[in-house]
C-alpha positions as CSV (number, residue, x, y, z in Angstrom):
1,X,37.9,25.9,18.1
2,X,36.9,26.3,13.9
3,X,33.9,28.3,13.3
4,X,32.0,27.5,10.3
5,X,31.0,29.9,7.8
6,X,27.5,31.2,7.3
7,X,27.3,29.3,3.8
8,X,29.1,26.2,5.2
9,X,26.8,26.1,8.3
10,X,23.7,26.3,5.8
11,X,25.1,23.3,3.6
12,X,25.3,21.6,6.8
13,X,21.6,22.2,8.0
14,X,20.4,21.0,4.6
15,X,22.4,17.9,4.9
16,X,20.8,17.2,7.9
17,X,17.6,17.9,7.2
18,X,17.8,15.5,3.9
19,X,19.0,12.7,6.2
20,X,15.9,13.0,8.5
21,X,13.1,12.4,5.5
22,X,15.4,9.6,4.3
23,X,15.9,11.4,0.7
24,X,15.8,9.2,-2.9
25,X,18.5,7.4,-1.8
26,X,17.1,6.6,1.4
27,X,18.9,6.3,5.2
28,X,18.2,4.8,8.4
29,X,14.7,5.3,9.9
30,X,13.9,8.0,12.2
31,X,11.6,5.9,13.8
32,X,9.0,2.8,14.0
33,X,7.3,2.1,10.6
34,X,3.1,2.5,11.5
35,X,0.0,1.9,9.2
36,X,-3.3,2.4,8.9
37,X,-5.3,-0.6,10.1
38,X,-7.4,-2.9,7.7
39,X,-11.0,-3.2,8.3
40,X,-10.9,-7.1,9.3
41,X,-7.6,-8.1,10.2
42,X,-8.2,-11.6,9.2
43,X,-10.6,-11.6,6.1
44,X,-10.1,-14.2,3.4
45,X,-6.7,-14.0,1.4
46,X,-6.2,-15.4,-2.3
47,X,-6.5,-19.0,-1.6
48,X,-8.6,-19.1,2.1
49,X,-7.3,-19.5,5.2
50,X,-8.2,-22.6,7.7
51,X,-10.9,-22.1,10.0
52,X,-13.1,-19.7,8.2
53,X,-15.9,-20.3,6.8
54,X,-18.8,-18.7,4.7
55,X,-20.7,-16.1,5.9
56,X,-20.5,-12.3,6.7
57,X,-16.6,-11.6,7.9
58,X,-18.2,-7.8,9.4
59,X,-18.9,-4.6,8.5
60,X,-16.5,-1.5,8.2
61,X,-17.3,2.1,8.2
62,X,-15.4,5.0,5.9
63,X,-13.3,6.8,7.9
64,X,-16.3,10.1,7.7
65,X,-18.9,7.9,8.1
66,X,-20.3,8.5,4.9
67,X,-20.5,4.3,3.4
68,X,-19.8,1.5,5.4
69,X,-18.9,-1.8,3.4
70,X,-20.0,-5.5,4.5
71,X,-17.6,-8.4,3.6
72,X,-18.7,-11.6,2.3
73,X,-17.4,-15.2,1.5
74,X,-18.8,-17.4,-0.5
75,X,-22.2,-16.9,-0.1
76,X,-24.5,-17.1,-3.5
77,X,-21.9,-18.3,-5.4
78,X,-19.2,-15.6,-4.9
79,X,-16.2,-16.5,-3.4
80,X,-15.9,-12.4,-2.3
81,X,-18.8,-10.4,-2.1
82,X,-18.5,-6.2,-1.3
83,X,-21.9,-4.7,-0.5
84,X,-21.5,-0.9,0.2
85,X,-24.1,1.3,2.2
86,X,-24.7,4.9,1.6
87,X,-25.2,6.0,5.2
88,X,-27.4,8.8,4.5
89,X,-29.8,6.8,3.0
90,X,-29.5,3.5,4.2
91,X,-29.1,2.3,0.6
92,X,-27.0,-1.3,0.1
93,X,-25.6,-2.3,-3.1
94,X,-23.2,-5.1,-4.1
95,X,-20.1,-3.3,-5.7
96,X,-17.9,-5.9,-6.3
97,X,-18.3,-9.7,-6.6
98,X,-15.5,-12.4,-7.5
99,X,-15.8,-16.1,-8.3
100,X,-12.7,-16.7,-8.3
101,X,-11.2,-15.5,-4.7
102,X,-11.5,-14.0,-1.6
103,X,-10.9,-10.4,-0.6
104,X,-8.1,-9.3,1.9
105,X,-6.5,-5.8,3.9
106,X,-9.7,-3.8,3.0
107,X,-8.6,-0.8,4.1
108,X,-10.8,2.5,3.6
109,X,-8.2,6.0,2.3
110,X,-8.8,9.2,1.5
111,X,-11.2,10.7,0.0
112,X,-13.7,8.0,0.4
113,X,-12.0,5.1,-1.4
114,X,-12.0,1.5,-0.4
115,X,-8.5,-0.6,-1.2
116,X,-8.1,-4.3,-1.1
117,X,-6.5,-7.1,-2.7
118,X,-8.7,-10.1,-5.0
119,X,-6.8,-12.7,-6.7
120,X,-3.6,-11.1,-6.1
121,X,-4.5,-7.9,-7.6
122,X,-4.9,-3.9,-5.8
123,X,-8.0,-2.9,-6.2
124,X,-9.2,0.7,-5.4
125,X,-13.5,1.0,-5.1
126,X,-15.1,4.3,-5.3
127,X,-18.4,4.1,-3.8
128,X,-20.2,7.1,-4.9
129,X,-19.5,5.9,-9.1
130,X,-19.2,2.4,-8.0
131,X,-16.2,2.5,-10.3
132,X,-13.7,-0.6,-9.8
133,X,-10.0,0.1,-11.1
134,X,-6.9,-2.6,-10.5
135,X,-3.8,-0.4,-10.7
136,X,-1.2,-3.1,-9.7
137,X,-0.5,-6.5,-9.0
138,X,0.1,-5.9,-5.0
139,X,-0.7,-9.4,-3.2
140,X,-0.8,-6.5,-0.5
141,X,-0.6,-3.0,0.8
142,X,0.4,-0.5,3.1
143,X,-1.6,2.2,3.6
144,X,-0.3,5.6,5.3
145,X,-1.5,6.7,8.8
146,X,-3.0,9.7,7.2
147,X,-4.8,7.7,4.5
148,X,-3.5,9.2,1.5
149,X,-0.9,7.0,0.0
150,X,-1.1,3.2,-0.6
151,X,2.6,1.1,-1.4
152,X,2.8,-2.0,-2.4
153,X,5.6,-3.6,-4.0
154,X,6.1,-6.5,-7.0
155,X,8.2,-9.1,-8.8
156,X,9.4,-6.8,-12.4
157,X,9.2,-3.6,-13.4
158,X,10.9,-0.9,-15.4
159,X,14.2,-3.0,-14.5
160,X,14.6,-6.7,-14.6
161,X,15.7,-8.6,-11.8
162,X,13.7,-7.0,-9.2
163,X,11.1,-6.3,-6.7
164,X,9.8,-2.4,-7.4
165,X,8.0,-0.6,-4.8
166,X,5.2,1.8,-6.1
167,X,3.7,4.3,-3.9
168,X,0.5,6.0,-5.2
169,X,-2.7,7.6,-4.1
170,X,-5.9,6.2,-3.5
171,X,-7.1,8.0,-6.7
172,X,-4.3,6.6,-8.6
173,X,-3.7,10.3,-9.8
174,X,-0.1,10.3,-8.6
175,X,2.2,7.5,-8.2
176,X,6.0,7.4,-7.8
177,X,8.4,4.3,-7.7
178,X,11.0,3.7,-4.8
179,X,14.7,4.1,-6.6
180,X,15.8,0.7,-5.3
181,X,17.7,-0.8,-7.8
182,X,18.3,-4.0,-9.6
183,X,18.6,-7.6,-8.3
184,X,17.1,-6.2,-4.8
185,X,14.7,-8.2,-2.4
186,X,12.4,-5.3,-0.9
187,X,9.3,-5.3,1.3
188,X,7.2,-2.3,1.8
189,X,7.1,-1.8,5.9
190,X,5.3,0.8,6.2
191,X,5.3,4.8,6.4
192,X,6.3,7.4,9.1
193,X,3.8,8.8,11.9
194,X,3.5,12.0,9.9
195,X,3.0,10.0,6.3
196,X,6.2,11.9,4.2
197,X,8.5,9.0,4.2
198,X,7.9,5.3,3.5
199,X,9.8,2.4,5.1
200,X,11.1,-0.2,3.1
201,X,13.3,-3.4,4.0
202,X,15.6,-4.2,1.1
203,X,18.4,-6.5,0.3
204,X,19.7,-8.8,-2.3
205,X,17.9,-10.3,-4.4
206,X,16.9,-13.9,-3.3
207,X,15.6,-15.8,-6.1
208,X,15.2,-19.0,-4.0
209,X,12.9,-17.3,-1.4
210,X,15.6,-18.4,1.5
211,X,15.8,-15.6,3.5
212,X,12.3,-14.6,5.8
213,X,10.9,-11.9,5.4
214,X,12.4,-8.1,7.0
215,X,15.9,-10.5,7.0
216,X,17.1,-7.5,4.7
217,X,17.8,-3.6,6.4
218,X,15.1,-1.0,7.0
219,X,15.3,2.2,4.6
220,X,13.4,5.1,5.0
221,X,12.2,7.1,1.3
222,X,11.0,11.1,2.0
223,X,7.9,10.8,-0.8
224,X,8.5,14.6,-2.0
225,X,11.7,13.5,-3.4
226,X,10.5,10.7,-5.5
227,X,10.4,11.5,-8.8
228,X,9.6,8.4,-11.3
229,X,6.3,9.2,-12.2
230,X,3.9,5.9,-12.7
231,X,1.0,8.0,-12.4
232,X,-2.1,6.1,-14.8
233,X,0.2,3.1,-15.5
234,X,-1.1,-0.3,-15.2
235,X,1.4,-1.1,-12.5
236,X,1.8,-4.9,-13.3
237,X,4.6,-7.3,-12.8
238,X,4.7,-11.3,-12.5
239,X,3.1,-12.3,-9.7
């Protein structure tokens, strides 16, 4: 029988430990990928869906209770209306309107923001400024089972030839992008149950859109040990 060393046996441990959070390289999930649930699972995405029609989609409360946002399609001209009420007052205002195309996956995150996708853009809504920003070019989103992180992935980015996958926060005041490499096909899945490590199925890159989708090999990325910074970037690629 060999008996490790104290110093060996501590390597060892750490090894282990990187392979459970799926380190920058990534490894093999620990378990399912899970994310938060959008407010109305089928909502309106760029372009419409059949069946639905105009009219109030529903109504979807912050995850305090604090605003609760209506959805809206095409009614008075906008093809996507937001109205947001302040629950302690009762007070409704329309915070976002678009001509152009329906809104999709809104999702509330923490602290009170509201994410969704218009026109195949990320949008993040803060209701108390009523500030709108568009961070990236997600045609759409996971968001983390503790609400803090949003991913989304896009065709282009700091490398040519690719699909990057950006993870950021709701804020946009930190965002990091998945070390995936060139010429890759990848599709954010989602995170882990616990929100450190995001799920991402990657393969290579299919130009001619042959494969289906999640036809590539599920990866698993520990967030701490991302270190491409993105953070205030206009995350934009080509489509």
């Amino acid at each position: 029988m060999t008996l490790l060393r104290p110093a060996l046996l501590l390597i060892a441990f750490a090894a282990a430990l990187a392979g459970c959070g799926g380190g920058e390289l990534g490894g093999a999930p620990t378990g399912p990928a899970v994310k938060t649930s959008a407010c109305f699972q089928k909502g309106t995405p760029p372009g419409g869906q059949p069946g639905d029609r105009p009219g109030t989609v529903g109504t979807c409360r912050s995850p305090g209770g604090a605003w609760r946002v209506t959805l809206q399609n095409g009614v008075g001209g906008w093809a996507c209306a937001l109205f947001v009420t302040r629950a302690s007052t009762g007070r409704r205002v329309r915070m976002f309107g678009s001509h152009d195309a329906g809104c999709s996956y809104l999702t509330w995150a923490k602290p009170d923001r509201l994410l969704f996708v218009n026109n195949s853009t990320f949008h993040t809504l803060n209701p108390a400024t009523r500030k709108v920003i568009e961070p990236a070019v997600f045609s759409e989103f996971a968001v983390s089972p503790n609400r803090q992180w949003a991913a989304g992935d896009a065709v282009g980015g700091p490398q040519e030839g690719q699909i990057t996958v950006y993870v950021l926060t709701p804020t946009n005041s930190r965002c990091v992008i998945v070390p995936l490499g060139a010429h890759r096909t990848d599709e954010v899945v989602g995170f882990t149950r616990d929100s450190k490590s995001l799920i991402v199925n990657t393969g290579p890159w299919d130009a001619t859109e042959s494969q289906p989708p999640g036809s590539g090999v599920d990866r698993q990325f520990l967030l701490s040990s991302l270190h491409t910074d993105c953070a205030g970037e206009q995350l934009v690629g080509q489509g």
